[in-house]
N, C-alpha and C positions, 0 to 999 in steps of 0.2 A: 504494500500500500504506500501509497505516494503521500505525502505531507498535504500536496499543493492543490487543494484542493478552492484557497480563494487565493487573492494576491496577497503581496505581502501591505502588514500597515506601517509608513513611516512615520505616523506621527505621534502625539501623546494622547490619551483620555482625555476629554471635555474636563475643562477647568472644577467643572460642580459637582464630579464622579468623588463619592467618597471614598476614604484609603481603606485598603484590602492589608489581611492580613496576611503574614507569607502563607497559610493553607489554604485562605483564599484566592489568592493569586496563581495558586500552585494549581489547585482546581478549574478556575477561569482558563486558565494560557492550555491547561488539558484538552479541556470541552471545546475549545477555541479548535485546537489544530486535532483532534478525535486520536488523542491523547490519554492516558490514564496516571491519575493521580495516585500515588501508596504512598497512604499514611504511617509514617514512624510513631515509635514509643512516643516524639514529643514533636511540633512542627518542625524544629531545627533535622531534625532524620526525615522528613517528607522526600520526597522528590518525585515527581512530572517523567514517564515516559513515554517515545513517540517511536512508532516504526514507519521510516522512510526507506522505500524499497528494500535493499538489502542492508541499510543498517539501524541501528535502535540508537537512537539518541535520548540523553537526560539529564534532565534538569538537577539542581540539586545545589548546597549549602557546602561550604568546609571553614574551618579556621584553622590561620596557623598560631600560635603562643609560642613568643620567641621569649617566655618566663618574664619579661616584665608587660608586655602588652600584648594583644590577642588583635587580628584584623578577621574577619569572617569577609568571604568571597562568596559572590552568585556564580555558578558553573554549568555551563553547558557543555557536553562531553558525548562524542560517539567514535567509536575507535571501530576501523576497517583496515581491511588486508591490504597492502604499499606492494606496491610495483617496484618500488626503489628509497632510496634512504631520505628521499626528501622534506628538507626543514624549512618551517616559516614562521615568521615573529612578524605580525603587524600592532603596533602600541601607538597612542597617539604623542608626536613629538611636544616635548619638557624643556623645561630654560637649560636641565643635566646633559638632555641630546647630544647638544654638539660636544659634549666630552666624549661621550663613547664614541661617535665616529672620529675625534682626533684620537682615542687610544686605540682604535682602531678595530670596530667593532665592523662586520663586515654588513653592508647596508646597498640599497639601489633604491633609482628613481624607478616607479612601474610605467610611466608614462600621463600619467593625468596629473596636471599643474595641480589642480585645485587638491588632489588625493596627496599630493607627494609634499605640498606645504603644512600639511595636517598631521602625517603619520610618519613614521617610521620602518621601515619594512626590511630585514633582515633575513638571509636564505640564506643555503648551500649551494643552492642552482636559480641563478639569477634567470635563467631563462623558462624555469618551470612557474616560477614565483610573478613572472608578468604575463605568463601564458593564464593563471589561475586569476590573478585581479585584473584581467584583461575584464571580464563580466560586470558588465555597470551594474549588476544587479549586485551584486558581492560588494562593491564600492558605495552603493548605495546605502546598502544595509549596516555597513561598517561606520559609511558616516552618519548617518541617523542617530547614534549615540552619544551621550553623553560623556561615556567612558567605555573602555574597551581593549581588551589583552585578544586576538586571537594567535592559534600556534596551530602547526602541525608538527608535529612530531614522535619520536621514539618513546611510550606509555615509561612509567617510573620501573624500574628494576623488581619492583616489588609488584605490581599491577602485570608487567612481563610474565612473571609466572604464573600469571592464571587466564591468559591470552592463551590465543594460535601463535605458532611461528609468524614474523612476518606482522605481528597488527603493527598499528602506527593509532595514533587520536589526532582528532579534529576537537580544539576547546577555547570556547569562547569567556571568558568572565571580566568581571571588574569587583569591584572592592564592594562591601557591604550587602544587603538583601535587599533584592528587587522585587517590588509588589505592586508595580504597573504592568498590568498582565497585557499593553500594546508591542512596550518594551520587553517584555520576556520573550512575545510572538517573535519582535525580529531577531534576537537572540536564537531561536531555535529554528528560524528561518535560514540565519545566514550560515549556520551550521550545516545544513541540508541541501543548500546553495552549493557550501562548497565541497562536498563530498562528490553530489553531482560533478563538480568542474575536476577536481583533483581526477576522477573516473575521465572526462573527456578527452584530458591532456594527458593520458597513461599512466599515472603517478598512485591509482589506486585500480584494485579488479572486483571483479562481481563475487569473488570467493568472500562468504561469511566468517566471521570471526569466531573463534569455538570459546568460549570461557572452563577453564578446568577445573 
């Protein structure tokens, strides 16, 4: 089953929409894209699942506590079978930016003025990396945010071992909990976007992910 079932929404909820809680939210952005919500022991363990063709995307919560302070992050996540080792890091560009590219972080322009003033976009293969943001829809969805981390890349060492050979993830987040259920849509829009494209351009196949 395909996600795309209406378009995507770029904008926010009517100003006089009252705020949702995150199980509320979690439920909405479900029922929205025919989605299924599981409920945890408490909202913080909820998360939002979605099946888009061949892969399962979901929503979901985490914090890190580095023992003096705690940030909790909104996650988007769906991991499929890679065609090849390909990495990508799009963040929106920071006054810090320009250090990492003088320390020499590796970076490109993808070719859209208005995209390439805004973001920062980091790969292994510069050529796969503008073949994939080549999609106004992808660019579109990315800037429609407020904030935003997306990555492709190799799952954690520890998430590795209970993968197939060969997954890779596709994860979208930013800082704190989102419970503008417009904003989660294109979250898990642009997630589904680009799985589609990483598949167009080679860099992903139709084999499903097995979890062990």
């Amino acid at each position: 089953m395909a996600l795309f079932r209406k378009k995507s929404r770029h904008g926010s909820p009517d100003n006089g929409s009252p705020e949702l809680t995150r199980r509320e939210a979690w439920h909405a952005v479900a029922a929205a894209l025919d989605g299924e919500c599981v409920e945890g022991a408490n909202p913080a363990k909820d998360k939002a699942v979605f099946q888009h063709l061949h892969w399962t995307i979901v929503l979901d919560t985490f914090t890190v506590n580095n023992g003096q302070t705690s940030v909790t992050y909104t996650r988007i996540r769906a991991p499929f079978t890679g065609s090849d080792d390909f990495k990508l890091t799009v963040a929106r560009r920071h006054w810090f930016s320009r250090f990492n590219i003088v320390l020499g972080a590796r970076t490109i322009e993808v070719g859209s003025r208005m995209f390439d003033e805004k973001y920062v976009t980091r790969t292994n293969n510069p050529g796969r990396a503008r073949s994939l943001l080549n999609s106004s829809e992808i660019r579109s969805l990315i800037m429609a945010q407020p904030s935003l981390r997306l990555e492709v890349r190799r799952p954690s060492w520890s998430r590795r071992r209970k993968l197939s050979e060969g997954a890779r993830d596709v994860i979208a987040q930013t800082t704190g909990v989102v419970t503008d259920p417009v904003r989660l849509e294109n979250y898990v829009m642009l997630v589904a976007h680009t799985l589609d494209q990483l598949l167009r351009i080679g860099s992903a196949s139709e084999t499903p992910v097995t979890h062990g």
